[in-house]
Every structure is written in structure tokens, then in C-alpha cells.
KEKE-3310 file (N, C-alpha, C; in steps of 0.2 Angstrom, whole numbers, plus 5000, padded with zeros to 4 digits):
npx = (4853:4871:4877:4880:4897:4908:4914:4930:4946:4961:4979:4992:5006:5012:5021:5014:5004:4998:4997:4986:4975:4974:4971:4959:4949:4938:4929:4929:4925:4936:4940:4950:4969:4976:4995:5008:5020:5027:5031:5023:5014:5000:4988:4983:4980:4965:4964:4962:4975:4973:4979:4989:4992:4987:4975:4967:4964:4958:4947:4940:4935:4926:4915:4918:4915:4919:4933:4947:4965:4977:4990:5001:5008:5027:5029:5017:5017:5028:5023:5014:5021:5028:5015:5017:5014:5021:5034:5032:5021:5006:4995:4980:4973:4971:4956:4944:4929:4920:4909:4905:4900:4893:4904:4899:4897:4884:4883:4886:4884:4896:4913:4927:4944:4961:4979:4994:5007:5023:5035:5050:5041:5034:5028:5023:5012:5004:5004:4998:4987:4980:4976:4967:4958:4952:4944:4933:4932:4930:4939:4948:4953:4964:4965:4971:4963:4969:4976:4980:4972:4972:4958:4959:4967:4972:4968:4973:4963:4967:4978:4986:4987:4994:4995:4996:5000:5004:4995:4995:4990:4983:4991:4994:4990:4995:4989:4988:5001:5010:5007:5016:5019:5020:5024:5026:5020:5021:5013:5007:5014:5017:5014:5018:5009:5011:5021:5033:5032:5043:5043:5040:5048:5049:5042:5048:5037:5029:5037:5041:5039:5041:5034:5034:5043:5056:5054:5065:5064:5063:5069:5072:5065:5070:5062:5056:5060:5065:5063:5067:5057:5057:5068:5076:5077:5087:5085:5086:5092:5098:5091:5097:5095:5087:5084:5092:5081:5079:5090:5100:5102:5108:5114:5119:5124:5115:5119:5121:5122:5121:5115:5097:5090:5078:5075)
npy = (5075:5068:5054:5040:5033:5018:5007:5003:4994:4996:4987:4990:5001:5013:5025:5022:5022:5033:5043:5036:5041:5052:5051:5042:5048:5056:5047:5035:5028:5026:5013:5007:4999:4985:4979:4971:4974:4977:4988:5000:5015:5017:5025:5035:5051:5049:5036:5019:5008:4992:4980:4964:4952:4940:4946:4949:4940:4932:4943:4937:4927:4931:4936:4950:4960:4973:4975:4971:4977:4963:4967:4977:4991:4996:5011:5015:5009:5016:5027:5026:5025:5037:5044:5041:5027:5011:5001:4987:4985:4979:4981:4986:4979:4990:4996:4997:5000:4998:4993:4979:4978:4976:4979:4982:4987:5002:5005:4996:4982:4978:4976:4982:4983:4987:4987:4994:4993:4999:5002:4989:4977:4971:4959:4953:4962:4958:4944:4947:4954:4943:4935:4942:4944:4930:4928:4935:4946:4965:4972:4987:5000:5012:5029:5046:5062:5071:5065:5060:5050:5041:5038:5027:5018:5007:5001:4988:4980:4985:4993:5008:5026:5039:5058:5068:5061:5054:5044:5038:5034:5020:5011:4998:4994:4983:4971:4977:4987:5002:5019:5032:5048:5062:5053:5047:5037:5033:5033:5018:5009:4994:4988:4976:4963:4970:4978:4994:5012:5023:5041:5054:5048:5045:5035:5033:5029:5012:5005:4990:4983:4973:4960:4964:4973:4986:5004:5019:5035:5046:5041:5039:5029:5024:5025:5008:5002:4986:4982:4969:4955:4957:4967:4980:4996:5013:5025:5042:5035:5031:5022:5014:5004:4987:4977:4964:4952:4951:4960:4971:4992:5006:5023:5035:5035:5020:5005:4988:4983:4973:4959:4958:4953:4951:4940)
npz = (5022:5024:5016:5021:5022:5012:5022:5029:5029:5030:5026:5034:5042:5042:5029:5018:5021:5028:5016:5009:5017:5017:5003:5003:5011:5007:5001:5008:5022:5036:5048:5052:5055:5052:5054:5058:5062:5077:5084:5079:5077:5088:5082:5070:5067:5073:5069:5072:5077:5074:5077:5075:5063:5070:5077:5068:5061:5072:5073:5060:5062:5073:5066:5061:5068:5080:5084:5094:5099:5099:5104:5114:5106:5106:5109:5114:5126:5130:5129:5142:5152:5153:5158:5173:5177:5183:5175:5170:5175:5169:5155:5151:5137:5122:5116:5105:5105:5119:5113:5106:5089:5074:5058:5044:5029:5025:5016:5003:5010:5014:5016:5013:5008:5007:5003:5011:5010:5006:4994:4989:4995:4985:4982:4995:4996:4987:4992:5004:5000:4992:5005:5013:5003:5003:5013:5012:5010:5001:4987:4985:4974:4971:4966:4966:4968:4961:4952:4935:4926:4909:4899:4894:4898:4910:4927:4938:4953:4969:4967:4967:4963:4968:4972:4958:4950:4933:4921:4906:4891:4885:4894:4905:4920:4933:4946:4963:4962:4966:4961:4961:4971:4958:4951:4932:4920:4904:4888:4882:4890:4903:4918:4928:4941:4958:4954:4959:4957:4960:4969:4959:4948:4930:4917:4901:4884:4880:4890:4899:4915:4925:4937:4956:4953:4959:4957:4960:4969:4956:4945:4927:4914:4900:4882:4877:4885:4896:4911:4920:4932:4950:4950:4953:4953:4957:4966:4955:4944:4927:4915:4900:4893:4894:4910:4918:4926:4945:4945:4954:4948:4945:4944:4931:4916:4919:4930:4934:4950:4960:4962:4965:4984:4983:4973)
capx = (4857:4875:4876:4887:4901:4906:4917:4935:4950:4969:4985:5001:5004:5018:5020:5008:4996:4997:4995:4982:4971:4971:4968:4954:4944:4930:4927:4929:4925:4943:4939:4957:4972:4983:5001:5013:5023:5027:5032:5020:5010:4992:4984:4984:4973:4960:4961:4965:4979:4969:4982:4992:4988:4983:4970:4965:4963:4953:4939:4937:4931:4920:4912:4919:4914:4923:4940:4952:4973:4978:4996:5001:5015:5033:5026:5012:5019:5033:5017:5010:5026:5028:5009:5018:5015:5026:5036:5031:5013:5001:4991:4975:4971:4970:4949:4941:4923:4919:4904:4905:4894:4894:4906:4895:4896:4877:4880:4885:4883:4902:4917:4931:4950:4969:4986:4995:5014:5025:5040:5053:5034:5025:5025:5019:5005:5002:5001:4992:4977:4976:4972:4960:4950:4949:4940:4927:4934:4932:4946:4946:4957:4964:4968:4969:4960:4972:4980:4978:4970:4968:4952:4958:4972:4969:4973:4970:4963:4972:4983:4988:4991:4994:4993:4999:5002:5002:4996:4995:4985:4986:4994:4992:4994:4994:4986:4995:5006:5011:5011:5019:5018:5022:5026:5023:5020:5019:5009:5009:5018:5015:5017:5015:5008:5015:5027:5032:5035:5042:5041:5046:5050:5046:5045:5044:5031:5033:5042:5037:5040:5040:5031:5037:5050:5054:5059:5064:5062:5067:5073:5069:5067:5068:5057:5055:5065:5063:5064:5065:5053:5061:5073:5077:5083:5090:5085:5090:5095:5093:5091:5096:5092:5083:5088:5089:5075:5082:5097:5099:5103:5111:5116:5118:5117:5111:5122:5122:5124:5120:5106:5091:5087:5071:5073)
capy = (5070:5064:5046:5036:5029:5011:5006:5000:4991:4995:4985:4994:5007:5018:5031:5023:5022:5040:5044:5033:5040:5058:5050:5040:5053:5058:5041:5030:5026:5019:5010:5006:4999:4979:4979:4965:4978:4979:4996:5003:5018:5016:5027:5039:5055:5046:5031:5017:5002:4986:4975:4960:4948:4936:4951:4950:4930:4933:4948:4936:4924:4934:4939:4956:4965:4978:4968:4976:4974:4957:4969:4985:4994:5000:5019:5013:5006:5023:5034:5024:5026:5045:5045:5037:5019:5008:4999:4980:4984:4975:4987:4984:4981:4993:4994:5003:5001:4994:4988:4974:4980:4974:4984:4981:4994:5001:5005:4992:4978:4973:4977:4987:4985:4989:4984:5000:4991:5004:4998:4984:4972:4971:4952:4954:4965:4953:4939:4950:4954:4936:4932:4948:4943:4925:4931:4940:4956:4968:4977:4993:5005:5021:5035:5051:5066:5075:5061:5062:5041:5043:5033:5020:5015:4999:5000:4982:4980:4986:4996:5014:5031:5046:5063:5072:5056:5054:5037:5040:5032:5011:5009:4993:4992:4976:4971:4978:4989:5008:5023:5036:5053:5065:5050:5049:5033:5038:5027:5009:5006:4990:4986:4970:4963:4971:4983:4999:5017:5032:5049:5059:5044:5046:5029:5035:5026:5004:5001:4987:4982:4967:4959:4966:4976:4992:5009:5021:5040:5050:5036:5038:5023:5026:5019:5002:4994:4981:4980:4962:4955:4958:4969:4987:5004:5017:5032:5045:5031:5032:5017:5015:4996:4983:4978:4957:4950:4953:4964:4980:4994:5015:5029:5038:5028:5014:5000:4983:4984:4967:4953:4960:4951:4949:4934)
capz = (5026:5021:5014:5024:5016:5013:5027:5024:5032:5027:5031:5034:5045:5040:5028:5015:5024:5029:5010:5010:5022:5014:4997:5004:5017:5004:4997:5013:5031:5038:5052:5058:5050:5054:5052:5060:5066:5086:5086:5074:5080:5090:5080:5065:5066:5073:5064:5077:5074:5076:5079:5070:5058:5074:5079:5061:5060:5077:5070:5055:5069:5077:5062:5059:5075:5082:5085:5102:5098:5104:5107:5115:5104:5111:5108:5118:5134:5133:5134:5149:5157:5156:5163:5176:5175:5184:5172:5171:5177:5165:5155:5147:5128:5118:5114:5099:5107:5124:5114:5100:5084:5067:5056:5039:5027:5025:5008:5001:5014:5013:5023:5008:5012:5002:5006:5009:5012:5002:4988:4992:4995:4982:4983:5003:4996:4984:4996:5010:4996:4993:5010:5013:5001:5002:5018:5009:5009:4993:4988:4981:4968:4974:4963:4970:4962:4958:4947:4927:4923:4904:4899:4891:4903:4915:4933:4942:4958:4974:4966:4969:4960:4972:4969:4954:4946:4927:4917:4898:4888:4882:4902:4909:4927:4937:4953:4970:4961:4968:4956:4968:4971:4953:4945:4925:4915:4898:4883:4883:4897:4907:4924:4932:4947:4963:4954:4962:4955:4966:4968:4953:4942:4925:4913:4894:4882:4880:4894:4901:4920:4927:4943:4958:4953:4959:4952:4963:4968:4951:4941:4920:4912:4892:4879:4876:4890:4899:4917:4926:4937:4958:4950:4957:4948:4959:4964:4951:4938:4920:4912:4896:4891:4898:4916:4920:4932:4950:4945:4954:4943:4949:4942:4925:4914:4923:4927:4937:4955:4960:4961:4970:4988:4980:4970)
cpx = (4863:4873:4881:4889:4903:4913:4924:4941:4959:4976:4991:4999:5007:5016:5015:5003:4995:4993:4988:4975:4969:4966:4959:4949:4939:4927:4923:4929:4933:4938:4944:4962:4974:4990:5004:5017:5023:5025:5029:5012:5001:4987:4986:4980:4969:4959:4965:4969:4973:4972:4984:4987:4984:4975:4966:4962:4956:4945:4938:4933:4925:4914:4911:4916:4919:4926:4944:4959:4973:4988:4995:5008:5020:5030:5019:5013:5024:5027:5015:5015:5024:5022:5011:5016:5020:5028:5036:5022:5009:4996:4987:4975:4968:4961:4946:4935:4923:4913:4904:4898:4898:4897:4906:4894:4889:4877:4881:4886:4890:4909:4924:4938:4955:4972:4992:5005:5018:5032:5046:5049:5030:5024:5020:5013:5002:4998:4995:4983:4973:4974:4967:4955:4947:4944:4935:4926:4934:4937:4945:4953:4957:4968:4966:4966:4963:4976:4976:4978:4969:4962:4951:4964:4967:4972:4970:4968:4969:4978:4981:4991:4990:4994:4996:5004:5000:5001:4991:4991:4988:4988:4990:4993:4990:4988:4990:5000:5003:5013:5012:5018:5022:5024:5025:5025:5017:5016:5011:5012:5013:5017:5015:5013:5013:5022:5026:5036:5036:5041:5044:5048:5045:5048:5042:5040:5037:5035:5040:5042:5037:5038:5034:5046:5048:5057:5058:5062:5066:5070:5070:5072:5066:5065:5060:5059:5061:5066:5061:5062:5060:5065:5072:5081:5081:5085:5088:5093:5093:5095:5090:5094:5091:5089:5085:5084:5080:5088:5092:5104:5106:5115:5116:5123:5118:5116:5122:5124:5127:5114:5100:5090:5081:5069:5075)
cpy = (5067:5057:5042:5032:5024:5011:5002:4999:4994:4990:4988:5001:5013:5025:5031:5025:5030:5044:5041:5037:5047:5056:5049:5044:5053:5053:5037:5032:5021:5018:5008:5002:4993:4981:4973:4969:4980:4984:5001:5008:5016:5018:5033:5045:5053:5041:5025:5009:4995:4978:4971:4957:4942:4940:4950:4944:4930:4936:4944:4932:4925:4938:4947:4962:4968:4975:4975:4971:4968:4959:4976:4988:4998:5005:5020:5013:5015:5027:5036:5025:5033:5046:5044:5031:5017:5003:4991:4977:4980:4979:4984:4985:4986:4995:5001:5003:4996:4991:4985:4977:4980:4979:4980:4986:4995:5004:4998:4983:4975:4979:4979:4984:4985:4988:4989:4998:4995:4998:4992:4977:4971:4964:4952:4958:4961:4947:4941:4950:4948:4934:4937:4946:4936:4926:4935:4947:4960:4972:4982:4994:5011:5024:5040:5057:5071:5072:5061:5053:5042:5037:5026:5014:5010:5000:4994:4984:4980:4988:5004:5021:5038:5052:5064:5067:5056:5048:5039:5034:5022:5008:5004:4992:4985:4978:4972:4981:4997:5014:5030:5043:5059:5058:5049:5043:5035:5032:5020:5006:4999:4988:4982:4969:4965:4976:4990:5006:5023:5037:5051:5053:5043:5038:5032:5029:5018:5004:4995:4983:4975:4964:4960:4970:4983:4998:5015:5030:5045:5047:5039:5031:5024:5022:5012:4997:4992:4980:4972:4960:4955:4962:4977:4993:5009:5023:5035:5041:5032:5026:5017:5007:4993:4979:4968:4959:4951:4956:4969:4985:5003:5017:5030:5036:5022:5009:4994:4983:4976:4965:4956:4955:4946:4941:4928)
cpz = (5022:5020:5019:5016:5018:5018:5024:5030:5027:5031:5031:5037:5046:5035:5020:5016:5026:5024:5010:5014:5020:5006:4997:5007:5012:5001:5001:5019:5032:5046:5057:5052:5056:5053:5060:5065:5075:5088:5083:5078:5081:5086:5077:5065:5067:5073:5070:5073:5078:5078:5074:5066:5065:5077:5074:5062:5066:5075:5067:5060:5072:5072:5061:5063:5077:5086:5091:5097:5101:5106:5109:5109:5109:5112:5116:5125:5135:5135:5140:5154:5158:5158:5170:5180:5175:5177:5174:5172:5168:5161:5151:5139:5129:5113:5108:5101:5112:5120:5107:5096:5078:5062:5047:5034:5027:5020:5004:5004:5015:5016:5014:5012:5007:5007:5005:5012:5005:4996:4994:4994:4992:4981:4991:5001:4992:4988:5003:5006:4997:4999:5013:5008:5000:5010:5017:5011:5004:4990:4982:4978:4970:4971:4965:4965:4959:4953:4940:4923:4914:4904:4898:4894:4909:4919:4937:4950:4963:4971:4966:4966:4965:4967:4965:4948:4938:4926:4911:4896:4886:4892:4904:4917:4931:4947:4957:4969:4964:4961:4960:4965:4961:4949:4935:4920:4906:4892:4883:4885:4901:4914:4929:4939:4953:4962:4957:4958:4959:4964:4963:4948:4937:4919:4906:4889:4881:4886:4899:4910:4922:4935:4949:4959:4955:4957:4959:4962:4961:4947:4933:4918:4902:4887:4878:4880:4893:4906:4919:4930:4945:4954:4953:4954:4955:4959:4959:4944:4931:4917:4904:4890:4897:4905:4918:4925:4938:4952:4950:4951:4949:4943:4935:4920:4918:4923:4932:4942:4957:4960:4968:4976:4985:4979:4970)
residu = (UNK:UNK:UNK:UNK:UNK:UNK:UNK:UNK:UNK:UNK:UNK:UNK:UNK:UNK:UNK:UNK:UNK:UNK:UNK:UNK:UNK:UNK:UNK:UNK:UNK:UNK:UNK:UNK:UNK:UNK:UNK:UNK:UNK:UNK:UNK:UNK:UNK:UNK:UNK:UNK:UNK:UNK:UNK:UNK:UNK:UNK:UNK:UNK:UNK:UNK:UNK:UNK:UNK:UNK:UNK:UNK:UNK:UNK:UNK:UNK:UNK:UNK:UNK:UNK:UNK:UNK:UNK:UNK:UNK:UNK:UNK:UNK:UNK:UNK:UNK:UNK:UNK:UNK:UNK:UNK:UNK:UNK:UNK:UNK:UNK:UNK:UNK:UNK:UNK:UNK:UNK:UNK:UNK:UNK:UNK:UNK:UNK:UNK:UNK:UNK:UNK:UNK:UNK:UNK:UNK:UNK:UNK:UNK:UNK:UNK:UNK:UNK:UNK:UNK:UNK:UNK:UNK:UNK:UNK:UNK:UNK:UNK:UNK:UNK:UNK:UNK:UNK:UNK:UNK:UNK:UNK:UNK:UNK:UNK:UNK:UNK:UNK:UNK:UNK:UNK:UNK:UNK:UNK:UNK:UNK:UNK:UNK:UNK:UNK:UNK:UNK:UNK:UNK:UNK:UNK:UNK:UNK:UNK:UNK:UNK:UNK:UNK:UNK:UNK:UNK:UNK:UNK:UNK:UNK:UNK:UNK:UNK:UNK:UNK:UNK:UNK:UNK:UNK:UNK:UNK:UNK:UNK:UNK:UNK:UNK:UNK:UNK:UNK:UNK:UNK:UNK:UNK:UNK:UNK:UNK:UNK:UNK:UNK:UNK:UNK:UNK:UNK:UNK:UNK:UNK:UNK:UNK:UNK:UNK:UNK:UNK:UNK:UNK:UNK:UNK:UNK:UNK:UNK:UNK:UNK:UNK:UNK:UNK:UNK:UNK:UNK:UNK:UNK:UNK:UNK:UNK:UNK:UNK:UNK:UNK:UNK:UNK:UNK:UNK:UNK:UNK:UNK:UNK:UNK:UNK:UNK:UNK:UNK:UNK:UNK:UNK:UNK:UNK:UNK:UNK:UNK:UNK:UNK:UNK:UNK:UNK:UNK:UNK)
# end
């Protein structure tokens, strides 16, 4: 008889979460996924949207029973039209079980969930964790198996290495940060709470990155810089000195666009 596995919650419902959801399958039970978003699709290969943060705030309520949308999504309502479904009509919540049952894991009696909001957020995943887990929720670490962790590298809770990812040895990584698809942290890199690295961006060894800051798809950042907390490097950028805190950085070599939104 398989084992069951432990039951888990994600919030965000875009194109992390999609990544997300391959990483997780052989680990995890997803259960369904929150996101704020209006227009954010019903349901993912199976996996059903559970509704906003008030849905969310509700289930905790109810003691973590299989929780119904407290919204329909746009996507939703255009479906019900092409069914044809008069336009205005009232349509029923969205229901994951007509019948309320404890969603408890039965391995480890505890309810798992991550914060799958992608780069530009890593203060917001920040803040989501905190409030998922003052709820007594556990948050797990997802590395996916085809990524290369060395041994002695540190990755914090809720945080994220997709496939084919590299992190070298000495590597600190923070809580809530993204180490994205191909990407390649190299020896003694650090990188703080909430920071994000994209597809293909390679950081060589030292470099150290600061809280919420993000680097985007293909960027190199060269030893021993210093990236700024909020700040932002470019796709394709190459950094060749340290970048202030909420600056944004672009192109080759790397130079000062303006001040990050962020900060």
C-alpha cells in the first residue's frame, strides 16, 4: 500500500505555482492553492483555487476543513456564459467537497504549505509566510531533483531551487527566496531573505545579495559584488561592481537605471 503523503497548501497561482506543482507531486498532496487575484484561473491540472486571503482567514475559522471559494474568477463566469448562462444570473460557489472533512495530514498530523508568488515579491512572500505560519501552518523547502544542493550549503525555509539549478558549496540562502530555473550560484554566495534569481543567471563565487532584491533572467553577477537589498539587475546584465540598495541596474556592463519602486 502507498504511504500517503503529507498534505500541503500553496499561495499563488500563476506561473510559479505551476513549477511548483511538478517539483512537488512525488513529495506532496496539494490540496489546492489562495491567491488575491480575481482573475486567477479555477483550477490547475486538478488542483483547485481555494479562494482569496478572506477564504483563507474563513478555513482558518473553521478549523481547516475543506474550505468552498468565497469568489468566482472572470475565467469562471466567461465559461458559464459559453455554457450558455444568462449573463448576470447568480452562480453558485465554486465547492471542492459537498462534504466538510478535516484536511489533516495523516503523516505528520499537520497541514504543510509555501509561498509560490514569483520575483518582483519577495517582501509579499515574506509577509504571506509570516502570516501562514502564525496560523500553525509548516512550511516546507523545495528543491527540485534534478537541482545540484552541495552538502554544506544552507537553504532557509520556504525557499525555492527549481530544476537544473546549481548551488556550490559555503551558499547561504535566506528564507523565501527563488533560485530559478538553470540558474548557478557559485561558492560562498549569499542571498538574503526574499531575494530572487532567474532563469539562466549565473552569480560567481562571494557575491552577496541583499533582501529582496532581484536578478533577473541571464544576468552574471561577478565575484565579490555586492547587490543592494530591493534593488534590481536586468535581464542579460553583467554586473561588474556592487549595485546600491534599490537601484535598478541593465546591460553590459551593468549600469544604473533608476531607483527600484521597491524601496
Amino acid at each position: 500500500m502507498k504511504p500517503s503523503l503529507p498534505d500541503l497548501i500553496v499561495w499563488g497561482g500563476t506561473g510559479n505555482f505551476k513549477v511548483l506543482c511538478e517539483l512537488l507531486r512525488d513529495d506532496y498532496h496539494i490540496i489546492g492553492y489562495f491567491d488575491n487575484n480575481p482573475n486567477i484561473a479555477p483550477e490547475y491540472r486538478g488542483v483547485p483555487c481555494l479562494g482569496n486571503r478572506e477564504a483563507f482567514l474563513a478555513w482558518v475559522r473553521d478549523g481547516f476543513s475543506t474550505p468552498e471559494t468565497h469568489f468566482f474568477t472572470a475565467e469562471t463566469r466567461r465559461r458559464g456564459e459559453l455554457r450558455g448562462e444568462k449573463k448576470g444570473e447568480k452562480t453558485p460557489r465554486l465547492r471542492v467537497s459537498a462534504v466538510k472533512t478535516p484536511l489533516v495530514s495523516a503523516v505528520e498530523n499537520t497541514l504543510h504549505f509555501i509561498v509560490s508568488i514569483g520575483p518582483g515579491y519577495g517582501q509579499v512572500r515574506r509577509e504571506v509566510h509570516a502570516e501562514l505560519l502564525a496560523h500553525g501552518l509548516l512550511p516546507i523547502t523545495a528543491i527540485h531533483r534534478t537541482a545540484f544542493v552541495a552538502e554544506n550549503a544552507v537553504v532557509g525555509e520556504g525557499s525555492q531551487i527549481y530544476a537544473n539549478a546549481t548551488v556550490c558549496v559555503d551558499v547561504q540562502i535566506g528564507r523565501n527566496c527563488i533560485v530559478n530555473t538553470r540558474a548557478s550560484i557559485d561558492h560562498e554566495c549569499v542571498l538574503e531573505d526574499g531575494a530572487t534569481v532567474g532563469p539562466g543567471a549565473v552569480l560567481a563565487g562571494l557575491v552577496h545579495v541583499g533582501e529582496n532584491a532581484d536578478i533577473y533572467t541571464g544576468a552574471v553577477v561577478l565575484p565579490r559584488v555586492r547587490i543592494g537589498a530591493g534593488a534590481v539587475v536586468g535581464a542579460g546584465a553583467v554586473v561588474l561592481k556592487d549595485v546600491p540598495a534599490g537601484a535598478v541596474v541593465v546591460g553590459n556592463p551593468a549600469r544604473v537605471l533608476e531607483r527600484s519602486p521597491k524601496m
